[in-house]
C-alpha positions in Angstrom: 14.6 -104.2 0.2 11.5 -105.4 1.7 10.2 -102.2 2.4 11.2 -101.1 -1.7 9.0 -103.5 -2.9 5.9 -102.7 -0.4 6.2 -99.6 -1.7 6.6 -100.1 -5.4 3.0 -102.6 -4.9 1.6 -99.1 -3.6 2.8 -97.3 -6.4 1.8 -99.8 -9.2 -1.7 -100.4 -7.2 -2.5 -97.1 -7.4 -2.0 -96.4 -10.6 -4.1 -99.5 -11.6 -6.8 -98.6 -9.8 -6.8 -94.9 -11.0 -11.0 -94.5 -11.6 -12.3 -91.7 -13.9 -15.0 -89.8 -11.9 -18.2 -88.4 -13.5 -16.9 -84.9 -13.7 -13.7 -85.9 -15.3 -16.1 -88.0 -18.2 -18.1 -84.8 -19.0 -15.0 -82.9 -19.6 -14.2 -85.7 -21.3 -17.3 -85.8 -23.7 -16.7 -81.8 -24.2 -13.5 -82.0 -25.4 -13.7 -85.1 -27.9 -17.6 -83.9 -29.3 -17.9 -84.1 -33.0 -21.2 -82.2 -32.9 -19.8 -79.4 -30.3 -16.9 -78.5 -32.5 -19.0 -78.4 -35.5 -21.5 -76.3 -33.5 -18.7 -73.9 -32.4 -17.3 -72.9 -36.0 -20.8 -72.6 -37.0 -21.3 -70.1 -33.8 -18.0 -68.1 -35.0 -19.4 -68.0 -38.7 -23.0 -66.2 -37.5 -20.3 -64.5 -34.8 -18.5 -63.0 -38.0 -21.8 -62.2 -39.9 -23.6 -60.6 -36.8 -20.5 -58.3 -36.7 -20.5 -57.5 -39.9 -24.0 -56.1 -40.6 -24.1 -54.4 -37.2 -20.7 -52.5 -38.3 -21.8 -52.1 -41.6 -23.8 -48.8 -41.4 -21.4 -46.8 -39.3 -18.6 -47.7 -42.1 -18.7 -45.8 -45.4 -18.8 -46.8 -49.0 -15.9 -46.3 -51.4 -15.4 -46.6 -54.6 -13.1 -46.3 -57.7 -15.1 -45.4 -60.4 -14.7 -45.2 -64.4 -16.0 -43.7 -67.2 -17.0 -44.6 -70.6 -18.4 -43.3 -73.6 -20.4 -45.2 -76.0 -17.2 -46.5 -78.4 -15.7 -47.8 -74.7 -13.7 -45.4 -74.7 -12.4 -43.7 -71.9 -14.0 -40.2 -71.2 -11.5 -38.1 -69.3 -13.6 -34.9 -68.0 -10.7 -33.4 -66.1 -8.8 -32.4 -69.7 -11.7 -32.7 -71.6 -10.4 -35.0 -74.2 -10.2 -38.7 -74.7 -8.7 -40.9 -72.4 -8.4 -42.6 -68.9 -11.4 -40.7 -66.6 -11.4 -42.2 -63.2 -13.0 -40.6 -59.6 -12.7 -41.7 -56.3 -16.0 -41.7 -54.4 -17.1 -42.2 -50.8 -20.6 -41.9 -49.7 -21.2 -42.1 -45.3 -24.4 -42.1 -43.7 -24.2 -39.3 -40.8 -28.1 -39.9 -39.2 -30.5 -42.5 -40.2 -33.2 -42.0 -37.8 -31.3 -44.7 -35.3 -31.5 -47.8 -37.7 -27.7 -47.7 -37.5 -28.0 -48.2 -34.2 -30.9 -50.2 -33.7 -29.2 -52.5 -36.5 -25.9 -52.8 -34.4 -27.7 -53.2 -31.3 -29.9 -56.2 -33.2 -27.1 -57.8 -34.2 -25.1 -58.1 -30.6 -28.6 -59.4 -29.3 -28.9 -62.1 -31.8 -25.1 -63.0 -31.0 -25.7 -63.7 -27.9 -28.7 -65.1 -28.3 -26.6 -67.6 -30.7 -24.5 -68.2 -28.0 -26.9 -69.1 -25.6 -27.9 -72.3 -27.4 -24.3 -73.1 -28.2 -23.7 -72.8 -24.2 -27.0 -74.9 -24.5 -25.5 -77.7 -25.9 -22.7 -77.9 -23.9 -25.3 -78.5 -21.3 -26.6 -81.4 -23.3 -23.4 -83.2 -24.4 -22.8 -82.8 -20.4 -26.5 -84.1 -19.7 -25.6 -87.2 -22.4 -22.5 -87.9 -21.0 -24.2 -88.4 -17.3 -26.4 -91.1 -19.3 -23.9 -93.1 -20.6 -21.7 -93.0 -18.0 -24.4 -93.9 -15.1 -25.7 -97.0 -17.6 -22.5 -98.2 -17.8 -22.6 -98.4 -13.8 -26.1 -99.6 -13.6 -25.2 -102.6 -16.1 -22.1 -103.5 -14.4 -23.9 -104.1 -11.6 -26.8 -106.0 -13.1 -24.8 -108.2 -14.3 -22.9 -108.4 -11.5 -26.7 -109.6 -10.2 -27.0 -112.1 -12.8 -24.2 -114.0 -12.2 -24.6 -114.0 -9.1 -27.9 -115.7 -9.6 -27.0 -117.7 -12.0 -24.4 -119.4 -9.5 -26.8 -119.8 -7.4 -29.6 -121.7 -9.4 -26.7 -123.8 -10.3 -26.4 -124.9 -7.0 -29.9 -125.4 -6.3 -30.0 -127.2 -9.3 -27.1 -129.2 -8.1 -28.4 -129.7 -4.7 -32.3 -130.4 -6.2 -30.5 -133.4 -7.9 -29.2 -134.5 -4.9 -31.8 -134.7 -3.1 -33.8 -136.7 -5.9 -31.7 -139.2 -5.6 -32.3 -139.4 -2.0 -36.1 -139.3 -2.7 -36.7 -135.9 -0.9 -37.7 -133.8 -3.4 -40.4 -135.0 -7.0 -38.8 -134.7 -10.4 -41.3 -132.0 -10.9 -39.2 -129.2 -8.5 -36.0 -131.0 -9.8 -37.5 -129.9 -13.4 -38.2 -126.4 -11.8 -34.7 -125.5 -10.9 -33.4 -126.8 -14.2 -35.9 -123.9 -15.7 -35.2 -121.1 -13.3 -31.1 -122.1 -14.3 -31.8 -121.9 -17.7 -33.9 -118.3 -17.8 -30.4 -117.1 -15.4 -28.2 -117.7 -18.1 -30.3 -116.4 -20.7 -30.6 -113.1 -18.3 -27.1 -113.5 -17.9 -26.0 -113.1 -21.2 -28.6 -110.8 -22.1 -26.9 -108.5 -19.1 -23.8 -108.7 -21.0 -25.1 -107.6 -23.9 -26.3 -104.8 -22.7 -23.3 -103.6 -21.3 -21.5 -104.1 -24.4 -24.0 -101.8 -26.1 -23.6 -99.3 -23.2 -19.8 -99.5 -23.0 -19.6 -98.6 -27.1 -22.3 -95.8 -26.1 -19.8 -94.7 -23.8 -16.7 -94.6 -25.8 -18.6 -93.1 -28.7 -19.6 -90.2 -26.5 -16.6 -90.1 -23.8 -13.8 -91.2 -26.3 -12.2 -93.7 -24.1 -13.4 -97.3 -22.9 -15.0 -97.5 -19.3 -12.6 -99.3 -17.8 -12.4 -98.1 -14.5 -15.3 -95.6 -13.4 -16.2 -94.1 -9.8 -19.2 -94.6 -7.9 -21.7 -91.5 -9.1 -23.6 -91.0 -6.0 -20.4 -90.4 -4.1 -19.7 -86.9 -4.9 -23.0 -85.4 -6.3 -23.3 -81.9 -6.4 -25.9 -80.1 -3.8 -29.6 -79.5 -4.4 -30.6 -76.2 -3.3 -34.5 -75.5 -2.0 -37.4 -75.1 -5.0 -38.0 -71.9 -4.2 -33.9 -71.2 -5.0 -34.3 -73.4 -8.1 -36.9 -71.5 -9.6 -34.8 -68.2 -8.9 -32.1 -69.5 -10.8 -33.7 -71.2 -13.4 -35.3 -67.1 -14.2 -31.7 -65.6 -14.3 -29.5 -69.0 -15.7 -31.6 -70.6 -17.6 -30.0 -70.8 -21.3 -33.3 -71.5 -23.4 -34.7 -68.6 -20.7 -31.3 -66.0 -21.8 -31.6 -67.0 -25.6 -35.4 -66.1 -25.9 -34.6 -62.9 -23.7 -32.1 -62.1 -26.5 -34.2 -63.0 -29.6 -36.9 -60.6 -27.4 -34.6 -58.2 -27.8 -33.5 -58.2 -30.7 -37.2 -58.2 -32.3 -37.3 -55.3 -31.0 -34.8 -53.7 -31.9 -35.5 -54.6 -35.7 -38.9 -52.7 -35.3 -37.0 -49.9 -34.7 -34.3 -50.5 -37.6 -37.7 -50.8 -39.8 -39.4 -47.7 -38.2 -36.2 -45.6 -39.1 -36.8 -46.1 -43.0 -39.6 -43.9 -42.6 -37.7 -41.2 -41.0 -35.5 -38.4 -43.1 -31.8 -39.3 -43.2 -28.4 -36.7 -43.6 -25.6 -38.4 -46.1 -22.2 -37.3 -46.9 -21.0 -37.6 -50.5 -17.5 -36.8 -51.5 -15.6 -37.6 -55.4 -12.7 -36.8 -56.8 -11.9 -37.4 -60.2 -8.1 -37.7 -61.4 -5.7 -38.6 -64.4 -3.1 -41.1 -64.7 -0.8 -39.6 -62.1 -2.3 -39.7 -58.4 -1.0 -38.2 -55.5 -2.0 -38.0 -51.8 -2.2 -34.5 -52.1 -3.9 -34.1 -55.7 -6.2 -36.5 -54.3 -7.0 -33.6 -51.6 -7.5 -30.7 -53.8 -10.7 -30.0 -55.5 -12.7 -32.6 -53.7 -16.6 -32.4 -54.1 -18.7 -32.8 -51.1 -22.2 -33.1 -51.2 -24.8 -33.3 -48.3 -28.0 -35.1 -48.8 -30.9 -34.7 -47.0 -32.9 -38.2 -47.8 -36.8 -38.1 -46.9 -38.4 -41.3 -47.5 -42.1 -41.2 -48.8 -42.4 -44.6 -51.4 -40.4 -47.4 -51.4 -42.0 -50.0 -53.3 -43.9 -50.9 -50.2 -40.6 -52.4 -48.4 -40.7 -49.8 -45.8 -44.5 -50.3 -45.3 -44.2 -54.2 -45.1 -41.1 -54.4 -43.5 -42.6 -52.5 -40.0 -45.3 -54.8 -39.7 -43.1 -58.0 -40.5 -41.2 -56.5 -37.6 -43.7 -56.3 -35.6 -45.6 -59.6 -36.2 -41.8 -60.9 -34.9 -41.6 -59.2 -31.8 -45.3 -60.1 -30.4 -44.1 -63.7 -31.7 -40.4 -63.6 -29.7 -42.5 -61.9 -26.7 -45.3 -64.9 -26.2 -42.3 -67.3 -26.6 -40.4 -66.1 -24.0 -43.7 -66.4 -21.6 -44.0 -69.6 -23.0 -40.7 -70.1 -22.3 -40.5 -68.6 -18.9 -44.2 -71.0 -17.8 -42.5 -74.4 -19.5 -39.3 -73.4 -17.4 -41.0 -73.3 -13.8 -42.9 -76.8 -14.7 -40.0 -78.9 -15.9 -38.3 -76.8 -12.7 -40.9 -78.2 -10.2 -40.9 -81.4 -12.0 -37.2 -81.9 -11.4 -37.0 -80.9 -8.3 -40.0 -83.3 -7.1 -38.3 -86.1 -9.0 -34.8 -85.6 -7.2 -37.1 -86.3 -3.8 -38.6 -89.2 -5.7 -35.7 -91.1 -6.8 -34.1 -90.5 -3.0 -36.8 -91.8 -1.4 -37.1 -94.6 -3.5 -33.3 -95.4 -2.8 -34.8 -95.7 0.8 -37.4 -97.9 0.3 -35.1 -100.2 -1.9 -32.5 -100.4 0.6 -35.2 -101.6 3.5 -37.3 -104.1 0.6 -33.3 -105.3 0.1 -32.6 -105.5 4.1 -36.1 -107.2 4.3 -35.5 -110.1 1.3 -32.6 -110.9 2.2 -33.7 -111.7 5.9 -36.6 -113.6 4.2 -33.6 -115.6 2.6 -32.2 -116.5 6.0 -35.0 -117.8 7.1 -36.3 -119.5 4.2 -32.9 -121.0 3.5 -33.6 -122.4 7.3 -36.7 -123.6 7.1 -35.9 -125.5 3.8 -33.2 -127.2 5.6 -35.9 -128.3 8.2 -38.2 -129.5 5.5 -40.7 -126.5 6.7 -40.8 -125.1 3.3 -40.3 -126.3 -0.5 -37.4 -125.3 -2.7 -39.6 -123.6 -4.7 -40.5 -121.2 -2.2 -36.6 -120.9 -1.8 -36.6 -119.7 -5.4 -39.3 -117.3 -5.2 -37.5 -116.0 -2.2 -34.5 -115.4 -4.3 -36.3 -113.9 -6.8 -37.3 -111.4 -4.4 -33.8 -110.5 -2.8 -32.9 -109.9 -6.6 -35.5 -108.0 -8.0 -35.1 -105.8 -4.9 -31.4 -105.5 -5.6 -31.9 -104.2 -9.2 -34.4 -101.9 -8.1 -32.1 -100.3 -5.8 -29.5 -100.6 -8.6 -31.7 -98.6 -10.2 -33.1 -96.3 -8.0 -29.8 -95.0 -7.8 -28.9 -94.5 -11.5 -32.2 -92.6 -11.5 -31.5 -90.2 -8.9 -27.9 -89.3 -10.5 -29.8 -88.7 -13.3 -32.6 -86.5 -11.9 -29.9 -84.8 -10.0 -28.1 -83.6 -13.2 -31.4 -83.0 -15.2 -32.2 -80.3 -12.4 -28.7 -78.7 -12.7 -29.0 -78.6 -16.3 -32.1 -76.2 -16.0 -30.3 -73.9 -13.4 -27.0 -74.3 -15.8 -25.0 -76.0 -12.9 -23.1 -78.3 -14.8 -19.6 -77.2 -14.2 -18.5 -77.0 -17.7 
């Protein structure tokens, strides 16, 4: 029976302390985004439209056509008399000088073009949810810090009072304490309010309340070397793919335009019928016509259309190299800012192992009557301020960790 209920404790332990992890929030965040799903049926709309025009010149026109005379009546040419004329005609482009193609091929390079900045904000929602869910941590743990020194100038304050009483200490550093008390509970609850504001941030983004959440620096992912960064910042970038495919497809459109200059073959076939229709009188007697289109005046369209074209690509071309140049600086930036933020991590955790051996001997030499109290405090101060820089230190290298894997589109998504 004994050994039941150990293990039922296990059990229900467990499943209290179950802790979402950071990956698990921006799948999270993914799933439950407003602006993602609205994104992603606006991505399967210009999916559907893309599709459409680049099909649309390999498919033919038909049409049911019919006639009338002057009175609205019905001119019926096949019997030559009054009545119901109808025809049935279908026109097909067989060469346009490529445009067909060059449209088509436009078209898939714009889709995916699109789909690069949808996959782009994926990559952002991910990036956002990283924010709110590292704030949430580093707020907890302020204000973990600012109770923590609020308990403390409590009991100096208690103490100080103390020792006034004994005559050991002026009412001046009694006065002292009593300040540095009161600017630890306004800290205190200005901590909490901050978290508050984070946690909503969080459940807003996340759709679930931070109660339990992992340590990030746990389980980040692996930095590779600059040089490896930069490699696949050039082949995974998404901002880098989309402006590859908008290159693309600019060009491509000066070749859709070009081909309006060029001569083009077209099919025409009508068949015109009475009241009764049948698969095979619809068959019989069908006029086919081949049209040999050369282009020479088109209102200008053709004309203005290739240099349009043009002025588009040279514009999509300088801002991919724009692209490719703003890529390889926020790249380095990144990169150098991951070895920032770890090596400030470092030197917080020594300025933390150095205050808080100040403390210790402070605290001793207070006892002795060596130093004031207000030295004491300053000394605390010290140990704290070197806490919360740590605290941190370490939000900001999750942060610059995941800001770098966003550029080489390693956020497991």
């Amino acid at each position: 029976m004994f050994q039941l209920i150990i293990t039922l404790a296990a059990i229900f332990s467990t499943i209290s302390c179950y802790a979402v992890d950071l990956e698990e929030a921006i799948s999270k965040a993914i799933k439950n985004s407003s602006k993602l799903k609205s994104q992603f049926y606006q991505y399967k709309s210009v999916e559907k439209q893309l599709k459409s025009s680049g099909l649309a010149g390999f498919l033919p026109d038909i049409n049911l056509q019919y006639r009338f005379k002057g009175e609205f009546v019905f001119e019926d040419k096949v019997s030559d008399r009054l009545g119901l004329g109808r025809s049935l005609t279908l026109n097909q482009r067989l060469i346009g000088g490529g445009g067909t193609f060059a449209t088509f091929s436009q078209s898939s390079y714009l889709l995916k073009a699109e789909k690069m900045r949808f996959q782009q904000l994926k990559q952002e929602v991910a990036l956002n949810a990283v924010k709110v869910y590292v704030d949430v941590l580093r707020r907890i743990e302020i204000l973990k810090l600012r109770e923590h020194k609020e308990r403390v100038s409590l009991e100096h304050l208690s103490a100080m009072k103390k020792r006034l009483s004994l005559g050991e200490v002026t009412k001046a550093e009694v006065l002292l304490a009593k300040a540095k008390f009161s600017s630890s509970v306004s800290k205190r609850v200005d901590a909490e309010g901050k978290l508050k504001l984070a946690n909503i941030a969080y459940f807003h983004l996340i759709g679930e309340d931070s109660d339990e959440l992992s340590e990030a620096n746990d389980k980040l992912p692996s930095i590779p070397r600059l040089d490896e960064c930069l490699q696949l910042a050039k082949t995974k970038n998404l901002a880098l793919k989309a402006a590859v495919y908008q290159k693309r497809a600019d060009g491509m459109k000066v070749i859709a335009e070009t081909s309006k200059w060029l001569p083009s073959l077209n099919l025409s076939a009508s068949k015109s019928f009475n009241e009764s229709l049948s698969l095979d009188a619809l068959l019989d007697n069908v006029n086919i016509v081949f049209t040999l289109d050369i282009p020479i005046f088109k209102r200008g369209t053709n004309a203005f259309g290739i240099v349009k074209a043009k002025m588009d690509a040279k514009k999509s071309t300088y801002d991919y190299y724009d692209a490719v140049k703003n890529i390889e600086q926020a790249v380095v930036n990144a990169w150098n800012n991951v070895l920032t933020t770890k090596a400030i991590i470092k030197a917080s955790q020594e300025a933390e192992k150095a205050a808080a051996l100040a403390l210790e001997g402070v605290q001793q030499e207070v006892s002795l009557n060596l130093k004031s109290t207000t030295e004491l405090l300053d000394t605390e101060d010290a140990l704290f301020k070197a806490r919360s820089d740590l605290v941190k230190a370490k939000s900001d290298y999750v942060l610059s960790v995941y800001k770098l894997l966003s550029m080489i589109n390693g956020i497991n998504i």
